[in-house]
N, C-alpha and C positions, 0 to 999 in steps of 0.2 A: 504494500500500500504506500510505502515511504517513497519508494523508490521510482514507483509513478508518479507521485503528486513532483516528484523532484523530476523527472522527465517531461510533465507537462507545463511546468514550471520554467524550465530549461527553453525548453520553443517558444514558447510563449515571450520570451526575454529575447532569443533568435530574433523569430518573427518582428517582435519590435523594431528592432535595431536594421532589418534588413527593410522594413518597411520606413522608413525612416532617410538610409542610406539610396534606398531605388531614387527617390524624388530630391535628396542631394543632386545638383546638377554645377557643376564646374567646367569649362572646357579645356581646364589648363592642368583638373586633375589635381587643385588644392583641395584643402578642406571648404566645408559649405553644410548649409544647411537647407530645409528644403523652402525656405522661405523666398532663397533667391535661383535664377537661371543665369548664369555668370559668365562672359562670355570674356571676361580681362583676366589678365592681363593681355594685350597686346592681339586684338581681338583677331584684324585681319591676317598676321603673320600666323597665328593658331590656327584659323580654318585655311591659308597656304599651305599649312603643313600637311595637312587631314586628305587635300584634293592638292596638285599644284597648279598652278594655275602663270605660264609664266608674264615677266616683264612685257608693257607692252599688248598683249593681249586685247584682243577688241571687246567694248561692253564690257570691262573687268567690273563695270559698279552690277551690273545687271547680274556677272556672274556671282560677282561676292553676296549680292543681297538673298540668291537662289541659297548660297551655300551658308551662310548664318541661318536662312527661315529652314534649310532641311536640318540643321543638326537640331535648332529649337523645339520646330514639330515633333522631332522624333523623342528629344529629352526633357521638354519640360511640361508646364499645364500653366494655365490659367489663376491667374490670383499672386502665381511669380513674379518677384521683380526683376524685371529684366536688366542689363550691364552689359553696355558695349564700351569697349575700352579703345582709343584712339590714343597711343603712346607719345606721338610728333603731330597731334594736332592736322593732319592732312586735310584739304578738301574732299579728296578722295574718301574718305573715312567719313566725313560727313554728309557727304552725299548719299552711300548706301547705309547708312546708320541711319540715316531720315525715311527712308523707304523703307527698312525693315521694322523702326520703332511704328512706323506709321500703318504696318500691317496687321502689329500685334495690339499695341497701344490704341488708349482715346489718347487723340491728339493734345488735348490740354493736360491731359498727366504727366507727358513727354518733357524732362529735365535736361538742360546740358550744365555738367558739374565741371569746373575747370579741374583738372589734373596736372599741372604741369609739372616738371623738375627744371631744374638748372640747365642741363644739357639741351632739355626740348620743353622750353616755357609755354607753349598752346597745347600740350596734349590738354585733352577733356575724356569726359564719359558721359555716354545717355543714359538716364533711368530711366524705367520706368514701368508700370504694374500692366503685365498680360492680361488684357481683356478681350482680345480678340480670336482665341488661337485655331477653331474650326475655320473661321473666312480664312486664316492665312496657309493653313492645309490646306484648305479646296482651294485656294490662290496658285498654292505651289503646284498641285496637282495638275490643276490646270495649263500652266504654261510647260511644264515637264512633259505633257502627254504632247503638245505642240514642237517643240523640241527640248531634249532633253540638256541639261547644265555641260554632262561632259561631251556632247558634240558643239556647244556655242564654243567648249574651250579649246576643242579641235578647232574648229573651223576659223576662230577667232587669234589663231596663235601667232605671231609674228614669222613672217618667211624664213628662212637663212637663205641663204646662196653657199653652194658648196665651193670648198676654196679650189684653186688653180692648183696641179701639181707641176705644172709646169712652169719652168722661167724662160723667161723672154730674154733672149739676147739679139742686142741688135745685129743685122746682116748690113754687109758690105752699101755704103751706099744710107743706110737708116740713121737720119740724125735724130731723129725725134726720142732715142732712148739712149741715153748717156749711161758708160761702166768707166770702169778705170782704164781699161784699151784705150779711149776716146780722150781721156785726160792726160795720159800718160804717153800717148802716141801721135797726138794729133791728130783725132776726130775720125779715125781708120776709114777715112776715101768719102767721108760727106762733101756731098756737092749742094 
């Protein structure tokens, strides 16, 4: 009989604590509590890591804002405070910070907290309390089924141009590409 009540006892203490730790939500993997959906430190470098998404990239705000509202759908709820961290202050940062608070958030709850340090004096952060998070699922849903995030960041990726393996040496006659022959020789037969 002991040894049950101390078993169910046991889970029951489990359960708590896992029930608790589920709706902790961190993105950076601190501690947290489930009161908040925490997306700082260093918001967009974090979900860069998670997806990459490189330099450059076309509609990076559009893709960044896909990629904050899928980690939140998927980890937080409603009645959370939400925290997007802007380390350097960017435009860039607030541009999709404003469209993502704006899909989860009422607009008038929507805080910007200045953050700065020494190093980067305009970092800030937006609060602000999830009331929307169904519209911004079916949000996400919707434009995902149109095209999905990791094809915008296909498609959207900056070219390269593959390098030349070959070098060019100028021929008999070619002024237009100077080497040390030409300095050293007298311009070897340019006319």
């Amino acid at each position: 009989m002991k040894y049950s009540c101390a078993i169910h006892f046991m889970t029951l203490i489990l359960g708590t604590f896992l029930t608790l730790t589920v709706n902790a939500v961190s993105l950076s993997g601190k501690a947290t509590d489930d009161s908040v959906c925490d997306l700082s430190p260093l918001t967009s470098y974090r979900l860069g890591v998670k997806t990459f998404v490189e330099a450059g990239t076309q509609l990076s705000d559009q893709i960044y804002t896909r990629l904050a509202l899928r980690f939140i759908t998927q980890h937080c709820k409603d009645n959370q405070v939400l925290i997007l961290d802007s380390d350097d202050g960017s435009t860039f940062d607030a541009k999709y910070f404003r469209e993502v608070s704006n899909r989860l958030c009422k607009i008038s709850d929507v805080t910007r907290v200045a953050n700065g340090t020494e190093e980067y004096p305009n970092g800030f952060q937006i609060k602000c309390r999830i009331a929307k998070m169904q519209d911004a699922t079916d949000w996400l849903s919707g434009v995902e089924t149109v095209k999905s995030t990791e094809a915008m960041i296909a498609e959207g990726a900056p070219k390269h141009s593959q390098p030349q393996n070959q070098t060019s040496q100028p021929g008999p006659g070619d002024c237009s590409k100077i080497n040390m022959a030409t300095v050293f020789f007298g311009g070897g037969g340019c006319k």
